[in-house]
N, C-alpha and C positions, 0 to 999 in steps of 0.2 A: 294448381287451380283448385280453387273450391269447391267443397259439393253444391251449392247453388249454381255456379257458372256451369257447371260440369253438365247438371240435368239442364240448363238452358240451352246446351252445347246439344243434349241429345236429342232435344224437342226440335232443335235447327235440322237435325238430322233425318228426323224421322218426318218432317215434314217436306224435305227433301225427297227424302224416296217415296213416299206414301203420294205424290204430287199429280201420280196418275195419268199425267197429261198427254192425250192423243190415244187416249186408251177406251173401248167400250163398255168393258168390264170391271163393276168395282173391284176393288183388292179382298178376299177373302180374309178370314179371320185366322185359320191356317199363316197363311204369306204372314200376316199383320205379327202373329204369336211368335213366328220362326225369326221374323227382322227383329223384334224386340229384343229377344233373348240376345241375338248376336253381338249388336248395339250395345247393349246393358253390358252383355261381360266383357265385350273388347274395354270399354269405357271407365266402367268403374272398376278398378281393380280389385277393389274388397270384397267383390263378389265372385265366390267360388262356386258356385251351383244358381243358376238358372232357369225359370220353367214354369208353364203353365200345368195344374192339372184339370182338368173337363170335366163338368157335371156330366156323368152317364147314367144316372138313378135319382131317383128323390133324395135320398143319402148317400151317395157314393160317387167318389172320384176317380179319373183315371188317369195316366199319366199324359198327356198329350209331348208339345216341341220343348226339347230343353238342349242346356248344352252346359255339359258336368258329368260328372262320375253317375252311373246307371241309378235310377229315380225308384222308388218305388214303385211297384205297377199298379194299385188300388189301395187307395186312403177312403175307408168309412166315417162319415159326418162325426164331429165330435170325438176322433183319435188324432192325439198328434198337432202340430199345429195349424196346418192346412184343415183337418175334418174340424176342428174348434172356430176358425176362418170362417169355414162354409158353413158351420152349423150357425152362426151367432153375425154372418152377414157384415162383418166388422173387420180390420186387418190391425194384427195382430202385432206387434215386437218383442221380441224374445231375447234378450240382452246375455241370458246364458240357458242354452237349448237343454241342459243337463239338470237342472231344476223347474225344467217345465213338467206338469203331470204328466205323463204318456205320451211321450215325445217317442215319435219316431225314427231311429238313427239307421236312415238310407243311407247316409256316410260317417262313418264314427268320427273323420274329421271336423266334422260341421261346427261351430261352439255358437253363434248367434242367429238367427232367421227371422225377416218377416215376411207374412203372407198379407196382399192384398187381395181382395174377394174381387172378380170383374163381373157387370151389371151389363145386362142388353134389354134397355124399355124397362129396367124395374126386375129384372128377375136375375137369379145368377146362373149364369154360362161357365166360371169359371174362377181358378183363385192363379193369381201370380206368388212363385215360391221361389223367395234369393235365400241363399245361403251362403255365409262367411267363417273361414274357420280362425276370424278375429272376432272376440268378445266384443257384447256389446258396439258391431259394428253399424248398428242401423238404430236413426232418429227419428224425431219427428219433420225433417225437411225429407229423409227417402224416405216418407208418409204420407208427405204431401206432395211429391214430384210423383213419385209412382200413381199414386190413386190420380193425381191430373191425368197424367199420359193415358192411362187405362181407361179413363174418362171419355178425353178425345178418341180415341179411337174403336172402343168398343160399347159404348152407351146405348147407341138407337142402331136400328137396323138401318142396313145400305138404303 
């Protein structure tokens, strides 16, 4: 299958469980972050790491849900690709992580990564961070599936 069919395969999904129905309470962003991840790495296999980290500061991130090898526990704005992400509000592709400036090697395996920034009403909450230890494993279609999904589901508040 495709990587198009693949994120339309996971959009079926997550619209699936996110469906709420008969429930009082909306689904937290916690639940929302912890399915994603799950979803994403069963789903696509080129992806070996996982994860949200969470704006805790005006500059500084923390690790929040993932699912891979132990994450960093604090990435400062503009270090790394995630703080470059958050600083500049923009999501990144890193086609080979070992010629990025100040790249952070949470796993010496990692060789590609992109970070998408996640918005709630305009402001950032968060960056999504996949990582593949194939080169050049991410394009502009997991550019535009990821920033979708992250769209729908964390934009405006409940």
């Amino acid at each position: 299958m495709d990587k198009i069919s693949k994120y339309k395969q996971i959009d079926e999904q997550l619209k699936a469980v996110f469906a709420n129905e008969g429930h009082d309470r909306p689904i937290s962003d916690m639940v929302k972050m912890v399915t994603l991840n799950s979803i994403l790495k069963r789903e696509m296999t080129y992806f070996d790491w996982v994860g949200f980290y969470l704006l805790v500061a005006d500059d500084m991130l923390e690790v929040g849900p993932y699912q891979g090898t132990v994450g960093c526990f604090f990435i400062p704005f503009g270090k790394g690709v995630c703080g470059a992400a958050a600083a500049s509000g923009e999501t990144i592709i890193v086609p080979d992580v070992h010629a990025f400036p100040g790249h952070i090697a949470c796993d010496t395996g990692t060789r590609s990564e992109i970070v998408v920034p996640v918005f709630r009403n305009g402001k950032l909450i968060a960056v999504l961070d996949v990582d593949s230890n194939q080169p050049a494993a991410f394009d502009a279609i997991d550019q535009s599936a990821l920033e979708s999904i992250l769209t729908q589901w964390f934009s405006s508040a409940e």
